[in-house]
Every structure is written in C-alpha cells, then in structure tokens.
C-alpha positions as CSV (number, residue, x, y, z in Angstrom):
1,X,-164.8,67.6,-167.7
2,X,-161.2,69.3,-166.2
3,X,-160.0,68.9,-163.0
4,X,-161.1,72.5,-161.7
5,X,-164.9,72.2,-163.3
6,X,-165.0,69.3,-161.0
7,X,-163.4,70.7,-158.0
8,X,-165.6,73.9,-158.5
9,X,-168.5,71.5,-158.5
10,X,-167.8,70.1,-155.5
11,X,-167.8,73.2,-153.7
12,X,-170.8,74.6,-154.8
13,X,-172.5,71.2,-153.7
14,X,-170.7,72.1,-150.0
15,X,-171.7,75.5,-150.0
16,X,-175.4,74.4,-150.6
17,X,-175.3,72.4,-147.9
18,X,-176.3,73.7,-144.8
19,X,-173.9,73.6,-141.7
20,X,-175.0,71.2,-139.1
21,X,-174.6,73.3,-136.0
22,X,-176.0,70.6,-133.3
23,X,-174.2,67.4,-132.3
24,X,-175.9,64.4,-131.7
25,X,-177.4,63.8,-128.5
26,X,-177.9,60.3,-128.2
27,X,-174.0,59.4,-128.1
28,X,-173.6,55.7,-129.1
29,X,-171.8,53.7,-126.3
30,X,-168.7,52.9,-128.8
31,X,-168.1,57.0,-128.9
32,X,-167.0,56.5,-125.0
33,X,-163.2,56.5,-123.9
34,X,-162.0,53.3,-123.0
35,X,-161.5,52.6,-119.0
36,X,-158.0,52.9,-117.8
37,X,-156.9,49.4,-117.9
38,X,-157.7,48.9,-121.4
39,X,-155.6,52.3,-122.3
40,X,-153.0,51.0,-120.1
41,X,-153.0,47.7,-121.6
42,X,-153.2,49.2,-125.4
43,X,-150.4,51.3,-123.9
44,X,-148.4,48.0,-123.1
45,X,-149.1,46.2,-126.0
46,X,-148.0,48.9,-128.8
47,X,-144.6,49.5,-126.6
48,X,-144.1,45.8,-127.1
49,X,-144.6,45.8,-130.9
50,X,-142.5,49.0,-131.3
51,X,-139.7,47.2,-129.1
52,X,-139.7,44.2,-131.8
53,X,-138.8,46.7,-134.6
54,X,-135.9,47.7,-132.8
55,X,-132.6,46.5,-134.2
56,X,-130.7,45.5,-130.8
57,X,-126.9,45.2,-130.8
58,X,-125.2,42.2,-130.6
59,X,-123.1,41.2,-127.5
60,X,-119.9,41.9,-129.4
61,X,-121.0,45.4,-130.7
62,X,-122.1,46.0,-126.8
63,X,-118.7,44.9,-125.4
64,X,-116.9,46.7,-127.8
65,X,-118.8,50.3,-127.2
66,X,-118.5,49.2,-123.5
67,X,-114.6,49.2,-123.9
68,X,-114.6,52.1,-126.1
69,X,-116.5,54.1,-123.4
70,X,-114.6,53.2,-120.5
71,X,-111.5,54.2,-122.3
72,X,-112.6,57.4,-123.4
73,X,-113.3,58.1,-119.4
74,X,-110.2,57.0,-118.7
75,X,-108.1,59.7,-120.9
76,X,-110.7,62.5,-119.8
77,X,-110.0,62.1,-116.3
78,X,-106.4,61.7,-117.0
79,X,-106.6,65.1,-118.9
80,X,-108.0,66.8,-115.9
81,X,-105.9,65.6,-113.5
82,X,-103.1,66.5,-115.6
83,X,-104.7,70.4,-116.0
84,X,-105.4,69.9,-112.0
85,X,-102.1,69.5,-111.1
86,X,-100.3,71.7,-113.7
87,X,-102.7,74.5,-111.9
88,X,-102.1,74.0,-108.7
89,X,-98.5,73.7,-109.4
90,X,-98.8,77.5,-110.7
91,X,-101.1,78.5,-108.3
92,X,-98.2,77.5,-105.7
93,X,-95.3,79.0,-107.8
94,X,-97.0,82.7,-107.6
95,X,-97.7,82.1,-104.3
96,X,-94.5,81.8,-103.5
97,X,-93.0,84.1,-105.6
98,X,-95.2,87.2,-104.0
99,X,-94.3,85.5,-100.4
100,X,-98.1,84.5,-99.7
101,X,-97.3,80.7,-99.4
C-alpha cells in the first residue's frame, strides 16, 4: 500500500469517528495544578540545572573584560570632555565676538 492510501485511510477512520463534545467529569486528582511551593520549588530546581550548563568565564577572562571595560569608559569620557570644552570654548568666542559676554 503507498503512503497516501494509508494516510487517506486514516482519515476516513477520523472522520467516522464521532467528536467527543463533553469532557470528563470526574477529573482525576493527578489532572490538578500543583500548589505553589512545589511550582516554586520545580521553579528553583530547573534554574539550577540550566545554571550548570552555563559555560562561566574564568577569572583571567573576567579580569581582562573588566580592564577592557574600564578603559573603554575612560577614553569615552575623555572624548566628551574634550567635545565639552572645545564647545564651550566656542560658545564663549561668539559671545565675545557679538559683545554678549
């Protein structure tokens, strides 16, 4: 038998079915949400098991970012004093110039 002879079999087996339109009403006790604690504690235990696939840096790759950071703040603020005072140097330059200083 093909693959479609089969997959057209299968429907017509669904389709002869009837649709169950009620639920059950007796709902078995292991259908019921778990209490708070245990969804906190689930909670806490799949955080730690995702934190032991993480691949932590070592202290030398932490020291070394560290450095590289504080560096990079260093030139940025440099750069906008740098702009600061080059503007305010203009700023008082025109001022004077048009006699508002």
């Amino acid at each position: 038998m093909s693959e479609n002879e089969k997959l057209e079999q299968a429907a017509d087996k669904a389709a002869d079915k009837p649709a169950k339109a009620e639920k059950k009403k007796d709902a078995k006790p292991a259908d019921k949400k778990p209490g708070v604690f245990a969804r906190i504690g689930k909670w806490f235990k799949d955080m730690k098991g995702e934190l032991k696939k993480v691949q932590w840096p070592t202290r030398k790759q932490t020291i070394n970012n560290t450095v590289i950071v504080i560096v990079c703040c260093i030139i940025v603020g440099i750069c906008i004093w740098v702009f600061d005072a080059l503007a305010g140097a203009v700023i008082t330059a025109l001022l004077d110039l048009f006699g508002k200083g």
